[in-house]
C-alpha positions as CSV (number, residue, x, y, z in Angstrom):
1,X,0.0,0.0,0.0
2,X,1.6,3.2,-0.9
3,X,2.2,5.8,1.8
4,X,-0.5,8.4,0.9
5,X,-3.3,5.7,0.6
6,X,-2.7,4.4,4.5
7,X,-4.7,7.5,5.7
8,X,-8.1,9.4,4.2
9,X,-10.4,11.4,5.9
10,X,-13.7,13.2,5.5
11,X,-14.9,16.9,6.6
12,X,-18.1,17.7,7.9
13,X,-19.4,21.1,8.6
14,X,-22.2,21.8,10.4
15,X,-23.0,25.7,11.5
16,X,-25.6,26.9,14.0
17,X,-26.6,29.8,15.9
18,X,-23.0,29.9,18.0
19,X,-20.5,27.8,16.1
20,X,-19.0,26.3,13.3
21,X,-18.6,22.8,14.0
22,X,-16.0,20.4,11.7
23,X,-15.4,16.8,11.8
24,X,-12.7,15.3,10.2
25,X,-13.1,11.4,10.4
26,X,-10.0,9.8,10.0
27,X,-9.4,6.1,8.1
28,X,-6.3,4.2,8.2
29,X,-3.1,4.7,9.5
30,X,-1.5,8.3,10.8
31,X,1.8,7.7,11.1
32,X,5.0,9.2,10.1
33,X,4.6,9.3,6.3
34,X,1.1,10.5,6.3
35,X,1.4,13.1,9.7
36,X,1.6,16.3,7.5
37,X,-2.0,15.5,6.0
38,X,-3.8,16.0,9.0
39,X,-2.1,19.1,9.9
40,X,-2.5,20.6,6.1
41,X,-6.4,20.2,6.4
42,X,-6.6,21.1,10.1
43,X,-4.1,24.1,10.4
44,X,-6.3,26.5,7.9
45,X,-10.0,25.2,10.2
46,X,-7.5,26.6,13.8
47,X,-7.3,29.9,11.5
48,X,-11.2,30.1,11.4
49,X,-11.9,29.4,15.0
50,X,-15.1,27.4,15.8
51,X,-15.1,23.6,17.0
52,X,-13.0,21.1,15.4
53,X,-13.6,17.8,16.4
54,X,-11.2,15.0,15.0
55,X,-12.7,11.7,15.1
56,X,-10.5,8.4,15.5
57,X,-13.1,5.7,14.7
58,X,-11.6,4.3,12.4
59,X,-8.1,5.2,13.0
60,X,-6.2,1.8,12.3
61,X,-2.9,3.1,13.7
62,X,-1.3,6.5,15.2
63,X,2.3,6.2,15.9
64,X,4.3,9.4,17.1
65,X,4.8,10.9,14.5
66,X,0.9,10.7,14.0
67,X,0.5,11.5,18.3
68,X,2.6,14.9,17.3
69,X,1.0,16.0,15.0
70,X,-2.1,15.9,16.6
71,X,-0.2,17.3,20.2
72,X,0.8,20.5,17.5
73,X,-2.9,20.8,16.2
74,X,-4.4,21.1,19.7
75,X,-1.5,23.6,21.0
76,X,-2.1,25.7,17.5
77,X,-5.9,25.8,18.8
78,X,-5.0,26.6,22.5
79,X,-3.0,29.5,21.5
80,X,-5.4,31.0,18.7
81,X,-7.7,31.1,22.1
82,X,-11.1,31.1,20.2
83,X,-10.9,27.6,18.2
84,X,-11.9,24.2,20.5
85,X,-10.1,21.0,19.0
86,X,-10.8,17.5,20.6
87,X,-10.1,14.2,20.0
88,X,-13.6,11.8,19.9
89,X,-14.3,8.6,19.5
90,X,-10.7,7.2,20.6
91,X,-10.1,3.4,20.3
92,X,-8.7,1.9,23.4
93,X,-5.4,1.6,21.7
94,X,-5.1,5.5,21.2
95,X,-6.7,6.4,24.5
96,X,-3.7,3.9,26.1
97,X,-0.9,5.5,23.9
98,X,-2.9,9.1,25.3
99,X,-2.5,7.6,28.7
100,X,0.9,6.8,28.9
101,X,2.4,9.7,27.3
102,X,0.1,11.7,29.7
103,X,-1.7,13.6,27.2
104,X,-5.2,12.4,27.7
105,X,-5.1,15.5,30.1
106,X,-4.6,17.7,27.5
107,X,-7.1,16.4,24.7
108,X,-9.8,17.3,27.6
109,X,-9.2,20.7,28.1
110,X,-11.8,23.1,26.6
């Protein structure tokens, strides 16, 4: 399997009265060779502020190259100070690796 086809995802945008809600599923595999995707389609969303909401259900694999580029997203978001970005839906694996590396903690901040 070549290195871009190991991880896809999907947005959703959904708007209401307060905010601007995006969901990016994620498929496959976010490691190393695929990292920069996720941060090219989530980097410009941090810019317009609202609620960004990654969603791991069917994330296959996230190795640390993957786990940093996510740690980068949700600091990005933190520092813009009016975008929200959380991690849902983690599988037990990711939520372990979260766990260990003590960053659940930070994935649950507002």
């Amino acid at each position: 399997m070549a290195a871009d086809e190991t991880f896809r995802y999907e947005i959703e945008e959904l708007q209401d009265a307060e905010w601007k809600t995006t969901t990016i599923t994620c498929h496959g595999r976010l490691v190393n060779e695929t990292a920069r995707r996720i941060e090219e389609v989530v980097k410009p969303l941090i810019q317009s502020g609202g609620l960004i909401r990654i969603d791991l259900t069917d994330l296959a694999f996230l190795d640390s190259s993957g786990l940093g580029a996510l740690v980068a997203l949700k600091v990005s978001a933190i520092n813009k100070g009016y975008c929200k970005l959380e991690l849902v839906n983690l599988s037990p694996k990711v939520k372990q690796l979260l766990t260990i590396t003590n960053l659940l903690q930070l994935f649950s901040q507002q």
